[in-house]
C-alpha positions as CSV (number, residue, x, y, z in Angstrom):
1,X,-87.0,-17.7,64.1
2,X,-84.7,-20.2,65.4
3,X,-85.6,-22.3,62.3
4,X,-84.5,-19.4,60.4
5,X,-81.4,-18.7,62.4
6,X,-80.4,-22.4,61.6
7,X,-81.1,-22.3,58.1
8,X,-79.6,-19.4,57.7
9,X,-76.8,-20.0,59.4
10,X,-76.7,-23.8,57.8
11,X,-76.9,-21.8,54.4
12,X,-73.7,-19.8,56.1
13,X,-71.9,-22.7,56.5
14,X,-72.5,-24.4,53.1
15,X,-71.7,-21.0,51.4
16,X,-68.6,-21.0,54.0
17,X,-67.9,-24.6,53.1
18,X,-68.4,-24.4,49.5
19,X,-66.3,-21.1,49.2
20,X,-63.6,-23.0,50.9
21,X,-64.2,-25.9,48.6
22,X,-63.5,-23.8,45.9
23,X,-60.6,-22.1,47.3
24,X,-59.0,-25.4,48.1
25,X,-59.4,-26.3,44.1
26,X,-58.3,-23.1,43.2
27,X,-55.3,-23.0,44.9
28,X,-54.5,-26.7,43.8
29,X,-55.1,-25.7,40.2
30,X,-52.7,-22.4,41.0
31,X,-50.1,-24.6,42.4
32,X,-50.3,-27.2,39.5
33,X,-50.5,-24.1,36.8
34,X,-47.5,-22.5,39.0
35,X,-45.4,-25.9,39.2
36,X,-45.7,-26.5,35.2
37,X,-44.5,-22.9,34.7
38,X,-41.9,-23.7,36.7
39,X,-41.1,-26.8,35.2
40,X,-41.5,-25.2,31.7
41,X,-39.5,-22.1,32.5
42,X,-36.1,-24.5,33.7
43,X,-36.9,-26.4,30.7
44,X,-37.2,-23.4,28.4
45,X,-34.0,-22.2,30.3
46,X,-32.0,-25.1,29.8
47,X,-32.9,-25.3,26.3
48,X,-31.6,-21.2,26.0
49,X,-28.5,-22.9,28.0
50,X,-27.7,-25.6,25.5
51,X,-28.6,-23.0,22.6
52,X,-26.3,-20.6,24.3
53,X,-23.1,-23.5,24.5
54,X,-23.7,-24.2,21.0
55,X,-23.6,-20.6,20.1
56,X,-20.9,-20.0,21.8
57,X,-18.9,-23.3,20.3
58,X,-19.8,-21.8,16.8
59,X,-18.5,-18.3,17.5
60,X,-15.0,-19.2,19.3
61,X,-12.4,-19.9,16.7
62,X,-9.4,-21.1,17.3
63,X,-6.1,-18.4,16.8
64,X,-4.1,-20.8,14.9
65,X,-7.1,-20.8,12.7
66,X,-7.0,-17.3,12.4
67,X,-3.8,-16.6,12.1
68,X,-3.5,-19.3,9.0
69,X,-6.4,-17.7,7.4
70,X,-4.9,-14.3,7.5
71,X,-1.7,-15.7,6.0
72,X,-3.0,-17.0,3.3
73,X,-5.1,-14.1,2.5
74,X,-1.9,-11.6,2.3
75,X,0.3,-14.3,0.5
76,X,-2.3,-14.3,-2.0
77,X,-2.9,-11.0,-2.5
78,X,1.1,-10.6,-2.5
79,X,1.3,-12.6,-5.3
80,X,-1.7,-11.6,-7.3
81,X,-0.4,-8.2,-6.7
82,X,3.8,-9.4,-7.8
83,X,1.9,-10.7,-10.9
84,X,0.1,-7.7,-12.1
85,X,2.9,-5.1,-11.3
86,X,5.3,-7.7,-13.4
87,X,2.7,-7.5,-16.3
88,X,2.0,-4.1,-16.1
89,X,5.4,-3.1,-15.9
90,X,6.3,-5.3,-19.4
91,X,3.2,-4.0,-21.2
92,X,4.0,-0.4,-20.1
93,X,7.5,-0.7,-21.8
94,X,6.3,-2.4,-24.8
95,X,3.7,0.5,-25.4
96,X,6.6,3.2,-25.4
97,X,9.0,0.6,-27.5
98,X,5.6,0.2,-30.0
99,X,5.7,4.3,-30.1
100,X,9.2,4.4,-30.9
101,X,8.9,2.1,-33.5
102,X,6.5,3.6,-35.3
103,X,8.1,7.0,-34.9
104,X,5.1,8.2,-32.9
105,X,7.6,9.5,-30.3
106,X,11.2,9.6,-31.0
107,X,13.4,7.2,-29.5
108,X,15.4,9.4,-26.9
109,X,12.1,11.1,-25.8
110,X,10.7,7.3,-25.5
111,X,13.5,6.3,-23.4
112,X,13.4,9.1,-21.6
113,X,9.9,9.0,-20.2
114,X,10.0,4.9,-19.5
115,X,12.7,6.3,-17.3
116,X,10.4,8.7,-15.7
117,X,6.9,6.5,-15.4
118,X,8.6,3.2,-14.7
119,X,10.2,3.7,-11.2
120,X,6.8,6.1,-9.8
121,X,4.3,3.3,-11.5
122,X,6.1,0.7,-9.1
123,X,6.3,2.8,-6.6
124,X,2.6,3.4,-6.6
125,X,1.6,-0.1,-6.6
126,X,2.8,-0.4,-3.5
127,X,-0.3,-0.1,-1.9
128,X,-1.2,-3.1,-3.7
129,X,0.7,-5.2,-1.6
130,X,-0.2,-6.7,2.1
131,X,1.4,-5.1,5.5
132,X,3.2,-8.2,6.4
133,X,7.2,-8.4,6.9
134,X,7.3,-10.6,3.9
135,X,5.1,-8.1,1.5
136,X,8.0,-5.8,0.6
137,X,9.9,-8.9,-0.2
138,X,7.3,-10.2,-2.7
139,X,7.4,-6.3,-4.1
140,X,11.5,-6.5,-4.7
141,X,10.6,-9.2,-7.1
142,X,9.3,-7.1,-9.5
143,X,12.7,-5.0,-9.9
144,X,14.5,-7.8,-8.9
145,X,13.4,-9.9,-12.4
146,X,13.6,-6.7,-14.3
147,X,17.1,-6.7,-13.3
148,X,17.8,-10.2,-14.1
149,X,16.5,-9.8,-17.0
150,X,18.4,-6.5,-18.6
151,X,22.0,-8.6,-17.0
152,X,20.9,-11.6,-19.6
153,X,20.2,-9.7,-22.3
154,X,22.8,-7.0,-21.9
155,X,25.1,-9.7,-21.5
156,X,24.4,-11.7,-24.3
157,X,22.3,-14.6,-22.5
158,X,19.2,-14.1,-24.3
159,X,18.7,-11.9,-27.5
160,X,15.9,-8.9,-27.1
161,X,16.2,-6.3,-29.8
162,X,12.9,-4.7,-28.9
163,X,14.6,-3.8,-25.0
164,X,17.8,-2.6,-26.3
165,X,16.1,-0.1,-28.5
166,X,13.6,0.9,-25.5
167,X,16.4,1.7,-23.1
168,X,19.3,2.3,-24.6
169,X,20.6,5.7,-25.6
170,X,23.0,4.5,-28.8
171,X,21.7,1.2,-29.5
172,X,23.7,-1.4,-27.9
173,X,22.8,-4.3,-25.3
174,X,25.9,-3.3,-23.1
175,X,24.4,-0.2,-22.4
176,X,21.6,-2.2,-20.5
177,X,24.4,-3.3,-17.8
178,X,25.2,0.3,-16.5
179,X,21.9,2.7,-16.7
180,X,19.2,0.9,-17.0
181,X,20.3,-2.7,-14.5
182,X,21.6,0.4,-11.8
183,X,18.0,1.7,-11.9
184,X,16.2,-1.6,-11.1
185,X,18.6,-1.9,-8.2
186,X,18.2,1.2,-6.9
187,X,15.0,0.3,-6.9
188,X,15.0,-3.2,-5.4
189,X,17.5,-1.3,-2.6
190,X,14.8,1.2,-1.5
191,X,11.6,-1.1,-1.6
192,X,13.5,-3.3,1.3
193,X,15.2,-0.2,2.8
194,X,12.5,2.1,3.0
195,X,9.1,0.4,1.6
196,X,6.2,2.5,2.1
197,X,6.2,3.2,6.1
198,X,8.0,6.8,5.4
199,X,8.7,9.5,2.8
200,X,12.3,8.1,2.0
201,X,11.2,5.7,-0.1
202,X,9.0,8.2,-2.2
203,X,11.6,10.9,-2.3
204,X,14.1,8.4,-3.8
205,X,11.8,7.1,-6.5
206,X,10.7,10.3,-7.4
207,X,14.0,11.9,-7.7
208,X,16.0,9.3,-9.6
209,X,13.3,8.7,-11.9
210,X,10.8,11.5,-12.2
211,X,13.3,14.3,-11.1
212,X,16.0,13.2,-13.0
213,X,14.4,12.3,-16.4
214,X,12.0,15.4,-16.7
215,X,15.7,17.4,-16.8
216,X,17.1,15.2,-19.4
217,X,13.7,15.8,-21.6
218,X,13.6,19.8,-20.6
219,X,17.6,20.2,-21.0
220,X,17.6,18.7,-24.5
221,X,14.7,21.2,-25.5
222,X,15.0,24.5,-23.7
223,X,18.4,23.8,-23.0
224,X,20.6,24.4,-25.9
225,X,20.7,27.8,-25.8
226,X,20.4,28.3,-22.4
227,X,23.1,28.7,-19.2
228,X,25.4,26.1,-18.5
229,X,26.9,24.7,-15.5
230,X,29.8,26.1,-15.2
231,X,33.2,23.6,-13.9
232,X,33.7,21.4,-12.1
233,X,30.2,20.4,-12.9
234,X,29.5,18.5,-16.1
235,X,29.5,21.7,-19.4
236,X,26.6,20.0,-21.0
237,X,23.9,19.7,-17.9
238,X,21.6,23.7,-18.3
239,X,20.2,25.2,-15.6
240,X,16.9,24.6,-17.4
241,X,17.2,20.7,-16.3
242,X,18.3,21.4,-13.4
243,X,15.6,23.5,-12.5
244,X,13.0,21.2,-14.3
245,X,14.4,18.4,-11.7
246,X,13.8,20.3,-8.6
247,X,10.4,21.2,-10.0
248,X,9.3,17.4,-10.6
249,X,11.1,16.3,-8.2
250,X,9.1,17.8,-5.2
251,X,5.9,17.1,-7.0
252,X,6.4,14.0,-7.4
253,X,7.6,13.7,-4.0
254,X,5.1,15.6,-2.3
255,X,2.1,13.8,-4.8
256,X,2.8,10.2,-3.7
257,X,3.6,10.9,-0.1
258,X,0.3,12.5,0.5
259,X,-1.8,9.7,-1.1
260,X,0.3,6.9,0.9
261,X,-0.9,9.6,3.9
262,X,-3.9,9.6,3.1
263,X,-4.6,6.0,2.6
264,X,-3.0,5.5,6.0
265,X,0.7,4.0,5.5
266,X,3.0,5.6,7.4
267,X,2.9,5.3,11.4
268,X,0.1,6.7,13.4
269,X,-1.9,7.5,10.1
270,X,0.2,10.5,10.1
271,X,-0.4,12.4,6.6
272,X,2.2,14.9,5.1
273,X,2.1,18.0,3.1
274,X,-0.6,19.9,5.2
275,X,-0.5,23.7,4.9
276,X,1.3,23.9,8.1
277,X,3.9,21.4,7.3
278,X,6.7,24.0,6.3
279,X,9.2,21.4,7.7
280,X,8.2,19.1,5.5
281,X,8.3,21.0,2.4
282,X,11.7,22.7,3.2
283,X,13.3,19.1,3.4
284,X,11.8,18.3,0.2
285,X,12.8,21.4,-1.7
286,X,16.5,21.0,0.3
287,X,16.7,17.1,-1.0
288,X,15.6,17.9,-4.8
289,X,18.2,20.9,-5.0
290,X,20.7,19.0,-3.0
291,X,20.3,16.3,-6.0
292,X,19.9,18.7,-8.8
293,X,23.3,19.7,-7.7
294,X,24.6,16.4,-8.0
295,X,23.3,15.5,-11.0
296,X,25.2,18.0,-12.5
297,X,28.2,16.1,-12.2
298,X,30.3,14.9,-15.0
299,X,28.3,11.4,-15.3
300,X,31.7,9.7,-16.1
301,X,32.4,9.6,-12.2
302,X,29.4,8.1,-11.1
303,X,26.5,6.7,-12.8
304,X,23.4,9.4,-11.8
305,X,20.7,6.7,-10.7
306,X,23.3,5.6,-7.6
307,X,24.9,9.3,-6.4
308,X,21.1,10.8,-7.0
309,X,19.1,7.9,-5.1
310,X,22.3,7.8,-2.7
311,X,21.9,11.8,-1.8
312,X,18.0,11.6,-1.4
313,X,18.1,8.5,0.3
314,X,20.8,10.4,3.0
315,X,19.0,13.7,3.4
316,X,15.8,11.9,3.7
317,X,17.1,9.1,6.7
318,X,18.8,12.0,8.2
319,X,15.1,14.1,8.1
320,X,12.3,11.4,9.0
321,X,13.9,8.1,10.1
């Protein structure tokens, strides 16, 4: 029994001794499996860290750098957008002159409606240009050129048969100095005055050119036997036109603010012409009688593309500026 107490408890002892053995190598293989982890996870963590600096080096950019790029971008698109309003402005006469010249529309009714499309065409490219202080400048150009260039023909500089018969009403080049050259700078006037960043700009346009010619075309037709203006107003003007302007006028108006509105122009994305806006409508309708009024002026006083753009332009400062 002692013999067995001893080997058993000898047996204990190398069980004990061998359990502990194995302990001891266990918990040495832990350490060494938990010191490479270690290891491994500050070397997996300074890799993330030098990833992380070299992101970050990529993805800051300098604000000059920015700032140049954006530049650029808008100058170009300025320019791009200069160049196809010049050319689409030239190509938009020339169709109208081509009509007239082949008797496709006569020549008063041609001139007539290059007076009503050109001014609202540029005034609708507008939104072709960019937003920065120098984009309305770049815009000017295009009436600016249009009006150097009616001066050097109208005044004998350069010859250009196929612009005197677009836009004059009896055929000669000196007509191109009062009428027409008053127009572009009425025009080139309210793009730097006014631009796109409120409804003056837009009522202007619309009234000198799309109000004013659609009463020319409807006088001449529905006019003639019609009511006249009595004196001091101008004996040949019919209520017909006048009321024709009005008409356009506000559509006009009320057509090209609402997309500029819409495509977010005007300060605090605010859009005009909702069906609460009575305000807004009643200026309108007060500006395009206002200049139907005016335009039936004896035109021998003044010219109608300055006192109509210079009434709309008024009412309209004194109404959202």
């Amino acid at each position: 029994s002692r013999s067995g107490r001893s080997s058993s408890s000898s047996s204990t002892s190398s069980s004990s001794s061998s359990f502990n053995f194995s302990r001891g190598k266990e918990s040495d293989w832990l350490k060494r499996r938990r010191r490479r982890s270690v290891d491994g996870g500050r070397g997996k963590g300074k890799g993330v860290t030098v990833n992380a600096s070299a992101l970050t080096s990529m993805v800051t950019i300098d604000p000059i750098t920015i700032t140049t790029q954006n530049w650029t971008h808008t100058v170009v698109r300025d320019v791009v957008a200069t160049v196809l309003t010049i050319s689409g402005s030239l190509l938009w006469v020339k169709l109208f002159d081509e009509l007239a010249r082949r008797e496709i529309l006569e020549a008063k009714l041609s001139r007539k409606l290059v007076h009503v499309t050109s001014g609202t065409f540029f005034a609708m490219t507008w939104c072709l240009f960019g937003d920065q202080w120098y984009s309305k400048a770049f815009a000017t150009l295009v009436p600016s050129l249009q009006a150097f260039r009616l001066f050097a023909i109208g005044s004998g500089l350069i010859e250009n048969k196929n612009a005197v018969r677009a836009v004059s009403r009896g055929g000669g080049k000196e007509e191109l100095l009062y009428g027409p050259f008053y127009y572009t700078i009425v025009l080139m006037v309210t793009t730097l005055l006014f631009w796109r960043e409120s409804p003056v700009g837009f009522l202007v346009v619309s009234l000198m050119c799309g109000g004013d010619g659609v009463a020319d075309i409807v006088g001449r037709r529905l006019g003639k036997t019609g009511k006249k203006w009595p004196k001091p107003f101008d004996e040949r003007k019919s209520f017909a036109g006048s009321a024709a302007m009005v008409i356009a006028g506000f559509l006009f108006t009320v057509s090209l603010t609402h997309l500029f509105g819409v495509m977010g122009f005007f300060p605090n994305n605010r859009v005009f012409g909702g069906p609460d806006d009575i305000g807004y409508y009643a200026v309108i309708l007060l500006a395009c009688l206002s200049c139907a009024v005016v335009e039936a002026l004896p035109t021998s006083k003044v010219d109608d593309n300055i006192s109509v753009a210079a009434v709309a332009a008024l009412l309209g400062s004194l109404a959202f500026l």
